[in-house]
N, C-alpha and C positions, 0 to 999 in steps of 0.2 A: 135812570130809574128802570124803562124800559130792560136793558144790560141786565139789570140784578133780579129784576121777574123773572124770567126763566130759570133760571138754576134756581134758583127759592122753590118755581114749582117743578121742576128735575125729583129735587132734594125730598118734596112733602107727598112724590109721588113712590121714590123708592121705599121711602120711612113707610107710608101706607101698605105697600106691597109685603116687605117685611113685615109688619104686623099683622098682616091679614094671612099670615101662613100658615097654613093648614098645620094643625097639630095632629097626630098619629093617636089613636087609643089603641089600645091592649087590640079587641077584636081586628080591629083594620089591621095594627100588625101579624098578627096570626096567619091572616087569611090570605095576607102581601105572603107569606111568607111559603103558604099551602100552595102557592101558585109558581110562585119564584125562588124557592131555593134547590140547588141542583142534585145533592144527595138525594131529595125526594122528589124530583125528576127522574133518576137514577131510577129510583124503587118504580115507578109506573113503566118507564119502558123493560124492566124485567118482569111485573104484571100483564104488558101488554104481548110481551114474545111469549110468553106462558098462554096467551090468549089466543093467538095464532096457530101456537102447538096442537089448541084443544081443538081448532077449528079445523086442523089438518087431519088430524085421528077420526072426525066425522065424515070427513069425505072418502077417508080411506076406505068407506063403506061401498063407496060406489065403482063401478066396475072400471081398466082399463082400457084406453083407446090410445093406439102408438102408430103413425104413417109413417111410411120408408119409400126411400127413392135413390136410385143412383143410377149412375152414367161413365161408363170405361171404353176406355179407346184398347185398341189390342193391335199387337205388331208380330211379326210373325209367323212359324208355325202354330195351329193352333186346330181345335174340330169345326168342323163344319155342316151347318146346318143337313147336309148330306149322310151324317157321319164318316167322314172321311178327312182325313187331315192335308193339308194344306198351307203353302207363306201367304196368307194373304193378310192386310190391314183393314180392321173391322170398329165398329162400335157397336155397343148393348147397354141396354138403357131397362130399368125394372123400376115397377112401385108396389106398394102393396099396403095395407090395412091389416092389423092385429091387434084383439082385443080381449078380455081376460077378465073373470071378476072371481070372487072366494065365495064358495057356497058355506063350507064347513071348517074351520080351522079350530072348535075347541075354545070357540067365544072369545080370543082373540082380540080384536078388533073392539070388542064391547065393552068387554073389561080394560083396554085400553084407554078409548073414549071417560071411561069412568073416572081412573085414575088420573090423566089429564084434568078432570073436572076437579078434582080434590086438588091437586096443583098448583090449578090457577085459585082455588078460593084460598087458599095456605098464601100465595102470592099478592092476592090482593090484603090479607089483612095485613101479611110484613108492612104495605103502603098504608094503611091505619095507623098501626103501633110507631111507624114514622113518622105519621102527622100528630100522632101526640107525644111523642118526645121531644118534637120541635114545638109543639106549643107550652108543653112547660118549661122548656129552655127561655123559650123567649119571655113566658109569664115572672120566669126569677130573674133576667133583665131588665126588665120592664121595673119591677118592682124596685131596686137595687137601686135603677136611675129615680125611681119616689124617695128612696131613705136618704139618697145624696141629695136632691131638689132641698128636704127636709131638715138635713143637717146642714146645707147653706145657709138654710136660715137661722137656723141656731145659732149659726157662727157669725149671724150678721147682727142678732139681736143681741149675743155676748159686746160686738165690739161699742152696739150703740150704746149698752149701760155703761160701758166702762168712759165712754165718751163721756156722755153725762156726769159721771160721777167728775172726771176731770176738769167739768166746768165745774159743778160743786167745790173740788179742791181747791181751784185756782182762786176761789172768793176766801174761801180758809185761811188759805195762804197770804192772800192781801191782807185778809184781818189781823192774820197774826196769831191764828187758833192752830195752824195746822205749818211745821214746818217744810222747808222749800225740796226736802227730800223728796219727802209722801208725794208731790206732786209730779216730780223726777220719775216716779217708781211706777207711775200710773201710767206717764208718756211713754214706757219702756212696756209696761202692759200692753197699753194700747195697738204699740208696734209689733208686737208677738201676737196678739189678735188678729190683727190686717191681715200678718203670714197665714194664719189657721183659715183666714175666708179664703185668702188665693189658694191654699191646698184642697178647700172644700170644693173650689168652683172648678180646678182643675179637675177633681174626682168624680165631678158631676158630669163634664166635658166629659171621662174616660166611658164613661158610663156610657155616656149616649153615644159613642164613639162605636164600643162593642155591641150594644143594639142595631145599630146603623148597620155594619159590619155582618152581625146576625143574618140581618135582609137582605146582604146582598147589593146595599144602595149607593150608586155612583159618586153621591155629594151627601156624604155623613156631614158637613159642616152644616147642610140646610137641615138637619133634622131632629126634630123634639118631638116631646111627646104631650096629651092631652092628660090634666088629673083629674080621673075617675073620684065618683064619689066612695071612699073605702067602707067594708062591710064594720055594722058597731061590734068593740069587742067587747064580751060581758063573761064576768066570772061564770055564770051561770049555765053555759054553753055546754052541755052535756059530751062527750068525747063514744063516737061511734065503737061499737067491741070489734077489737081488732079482727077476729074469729069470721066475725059474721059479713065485714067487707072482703075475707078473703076466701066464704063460700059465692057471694054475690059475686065476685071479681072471676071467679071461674070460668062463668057462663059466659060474657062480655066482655074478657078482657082481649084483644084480636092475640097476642103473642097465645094465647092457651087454645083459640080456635085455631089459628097456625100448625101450633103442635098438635091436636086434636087430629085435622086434616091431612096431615104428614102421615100420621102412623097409619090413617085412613087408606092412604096412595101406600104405603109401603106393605099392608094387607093385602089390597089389590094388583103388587107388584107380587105375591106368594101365587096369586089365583094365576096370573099371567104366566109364570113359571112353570105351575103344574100343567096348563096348556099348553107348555110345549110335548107333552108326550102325545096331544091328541091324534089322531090322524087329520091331513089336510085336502079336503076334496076345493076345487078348481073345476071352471069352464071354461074355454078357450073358443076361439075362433080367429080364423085369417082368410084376406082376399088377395090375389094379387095377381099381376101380369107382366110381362116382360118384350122388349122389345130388340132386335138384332138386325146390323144393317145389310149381314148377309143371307136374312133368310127371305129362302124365296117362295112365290106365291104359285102353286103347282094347278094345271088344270088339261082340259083334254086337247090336243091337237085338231088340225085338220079330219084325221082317219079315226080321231076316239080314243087315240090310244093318251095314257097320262105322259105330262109334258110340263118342263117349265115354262108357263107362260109371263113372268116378268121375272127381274133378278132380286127386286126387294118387294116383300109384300107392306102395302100400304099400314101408317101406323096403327089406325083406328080397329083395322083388320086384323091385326098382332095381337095386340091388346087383346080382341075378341075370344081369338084362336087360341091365345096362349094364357088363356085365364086360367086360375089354381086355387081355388075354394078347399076350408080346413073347418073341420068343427069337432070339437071331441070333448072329452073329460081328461083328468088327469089327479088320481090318488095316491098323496104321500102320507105315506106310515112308518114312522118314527120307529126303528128297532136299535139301532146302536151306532150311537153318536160319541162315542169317548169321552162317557159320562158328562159330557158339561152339560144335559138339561138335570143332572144330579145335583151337580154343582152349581145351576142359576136357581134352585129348588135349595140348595141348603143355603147359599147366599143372601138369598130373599130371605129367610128365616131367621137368619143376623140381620138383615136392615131391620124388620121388623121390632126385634128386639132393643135394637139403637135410639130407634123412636119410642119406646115403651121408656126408656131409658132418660130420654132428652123429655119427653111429656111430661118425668116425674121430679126429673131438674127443673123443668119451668116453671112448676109447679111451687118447690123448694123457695125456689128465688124469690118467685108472687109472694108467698107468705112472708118470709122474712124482709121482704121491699116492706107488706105491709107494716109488719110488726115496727118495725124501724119508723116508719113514717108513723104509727098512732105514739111510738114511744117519746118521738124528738115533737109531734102536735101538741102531747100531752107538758113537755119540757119546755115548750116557747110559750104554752100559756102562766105557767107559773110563774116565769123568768118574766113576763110581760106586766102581771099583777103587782110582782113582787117591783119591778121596774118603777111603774107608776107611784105605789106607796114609799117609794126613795126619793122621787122627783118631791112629792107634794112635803114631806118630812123634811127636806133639802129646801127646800122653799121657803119654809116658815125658820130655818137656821138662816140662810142668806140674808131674809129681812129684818132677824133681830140686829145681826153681823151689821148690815147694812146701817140700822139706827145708831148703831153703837159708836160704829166708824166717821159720820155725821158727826156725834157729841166729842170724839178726838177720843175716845175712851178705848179702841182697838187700832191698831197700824195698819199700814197698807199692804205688809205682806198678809197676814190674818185675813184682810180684807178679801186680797186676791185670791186667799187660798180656797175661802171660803165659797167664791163666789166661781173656781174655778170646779169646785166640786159639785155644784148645783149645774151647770150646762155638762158637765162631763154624766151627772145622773138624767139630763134633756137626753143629752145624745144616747145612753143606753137604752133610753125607755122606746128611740126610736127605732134603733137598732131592734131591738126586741119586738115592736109593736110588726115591723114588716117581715121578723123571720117566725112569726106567731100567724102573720093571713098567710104566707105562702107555704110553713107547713100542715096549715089546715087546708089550702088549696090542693097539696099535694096528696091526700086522706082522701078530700072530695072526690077526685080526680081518680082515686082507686075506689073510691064505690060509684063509680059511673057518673058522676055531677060534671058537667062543663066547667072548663075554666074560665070566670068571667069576675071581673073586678067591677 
């Protein structure tokens, strides 16, 4: 007995485990997905190098500071500290400080700063317009794995009447009301059913297969989803004017501020262009000192008279002696460059026009994205109404069918057909019922509403 308790509770612990698996909603996958999918990793480190860029353009404000140093050995003939040439083998050793900043370049630098600013805000929204492309991918997944959930059941609820019905027969048949075919034709039904659930559940499986897939998740075998309560659908449901979600969508939609921001940078790439004719004033400065292993340190003899008194003068002392301080200004004026700031001046005038161009294609697109999405919202709720009033009309034929068949007054193909026309009218109304919320999600979605189930 002891032998068989453990694996019993093995077995009642794995079972609980499984059960208690966390299901996925709609938002948890989203936001699994804002975090972890790599095309949109992709979009933030191209946001974020744009962000570096703007922060290097700021500092470019601030002056240069550059240190220098080196050290040569020397063989040979060569000058001498004397000036006098000489074979001897020496070393010189130098450092120095130089340092530089831009007083006036024609705003330059400013207008730069600018344009990087508009850059990165055009960059950050491509990483918007990517988070919401990936949330209604994933919301017509999501939904897709609900119509197949939905249609497994359909197809389970078809084989259990037909089930039913076969017990019904099999009594007919013993009676002697109902001959031995009819019940032949319902067990061959039945078998064709069974196949319909295994393809449904297969479908259901692909489903959740390509969600899983979506996110990027290591063990799609472990993953399902949770069922949201769906929004009610009612004839009544007024349909927003296409027009008026594609002035709203203007303002908000990130691909329009995108474009917006582009042509913005490419104005301020016209401004930066014409500064190049500006003139460029510059302040400079440098320190530096040098050091050599033949020079020597001069001073007065015994009698007064000058004299080398050592053969290398001390480093500290070199360094002092041999200091070289620099400070100036330095103005450049632009007269003739072989036309290319002509030429980065008429090019910029084409970019601009490019982006004037692509601002009014995004624009095109917006609209007709919307018109499309209120045209086909408008088409699934029809399809949806019109769907429902088939099922419920298909229902009250089924159950007379059904009576009829009962009294032996219809056969079993009539029966079948009947009844295969009532689930085939389930399964449209469902089809319909989910391509009616998600292309109303996708409407919402263009007048700025969150996607949320």
């Amino acid at each position: 007995m002891k032998k068989l308790l453990l694996p019993l509770i093995a077995i009642a612990f794995i079972f609980s485990s499984v059960n208690a698996q966390e299901k996925w909603s709609l938002e948890k996958c989203i936001n699994y997905a804002k975090e972890h999918n790599i095309d949109l990793q992709l979009r933030k480190l191209d946001a974020e190098i744009q962000a570096n860029n703007t922060k290097q353009s700021k500092f470019a404000l601030l002056p240069n500071l550059n240190g220098s140093t080196s050290y040569n050995f020397s063989y040979g003939r060569t000058l001498r500290a004397d000036n006098t040439y000489g074979d001897i083998n020496t070393q010189r050793g130098s450092l120095g400080l130089s340092a530089d900043v831009t007083l006036f370049n024609g705003f330059q630098k400013f207008n730069s700063i600018k344009q990087n600013e508009l850059d990165l805000k055009a960059s950050l929204q491509d990483v918007e317009k990517a988070k919401e492309d990936l949330a209604l991918n994933i919301t017509s997944s999501y939904l897709n794995i609900l119509f197949n959930k939905e249609l497994l059941q359909v197809a389970q609820e078809k084989l259990k009447v037909t089930k039913l019905q076969i017990k019904r027969t099999e009594a007919l048949v013993e009676a002697g009301t109902l001959p031995k075919g009819t019940l032949m034709e319902q067990n061959a039904q039945a078998a064709r059913e069974e196949l319909e659930v295994v393809n449904a559940s297969n479908n259901l499986d692909l489903a959740l297969l390509d969600l899983a897939q979506l996110l990027d998740l290591e063990k799609p075998a472990e993953f399902d989803i949770s069922i949201p309560e769906l929004p009610v659908l009612n004839a009544t449901r007024s349909m927003v004017d296409p027009e008026s979600v594609f002035i709203n969508a203007l303002e908000f939609r990130p691909e329009m501020k995108a474009a917006r921001y582009r042509l913005e940078s490419s104005e301020k790439g016209l401004v930066l262009a014409k500064g190049q004719r500006s003139p460029r004033l510059t302040m400079s400065g440098y320190w530096g000192s040098s050091y050599s292993k033949d020079f020597p340190e001069y001073g007065l003899d015994v009698n007064g008279a000058p004299a080398i008194i050592r053969e290398e003068m001390k480093l500290s002392d070199q360094l002092s002696n041999r200091e070289n301080k620099m400070f100036g200004f330095n103005l450049s004026i632009p007269i003739f460059n072989g036309g290319q700031v002509n030429r980065n001046i008429a090019n910029a005038k084409v970019n601009i026009n490019r982006y004037k161009l692509n601002k009014e294609n995004s624009e095109n697109i917006l609209r007709k994205e919307i018109q499309q999405a209120h045209a086909n919202a408008k088409a699934a709720m029809n399809k949806y109404f019109s769907s429902e009033t088939a099922v419920s009309s298909t229902e009250e034929a089924f159950r007379y069918t059904e009576e009829k068949f009962n009294l032996g007054l219809v056969n079993s193909v009539d029966y079948n057909q009947e009844k295969n026309n009532l689930f085939q009218a389930k399964s449209n109304l469902l089809q319909a019922k989910y391509e009616y919320i998600f292309r109303t999600k996708i409407l919402d979605f263009y007048n700025g509403i969150e996607i949320k189930l």
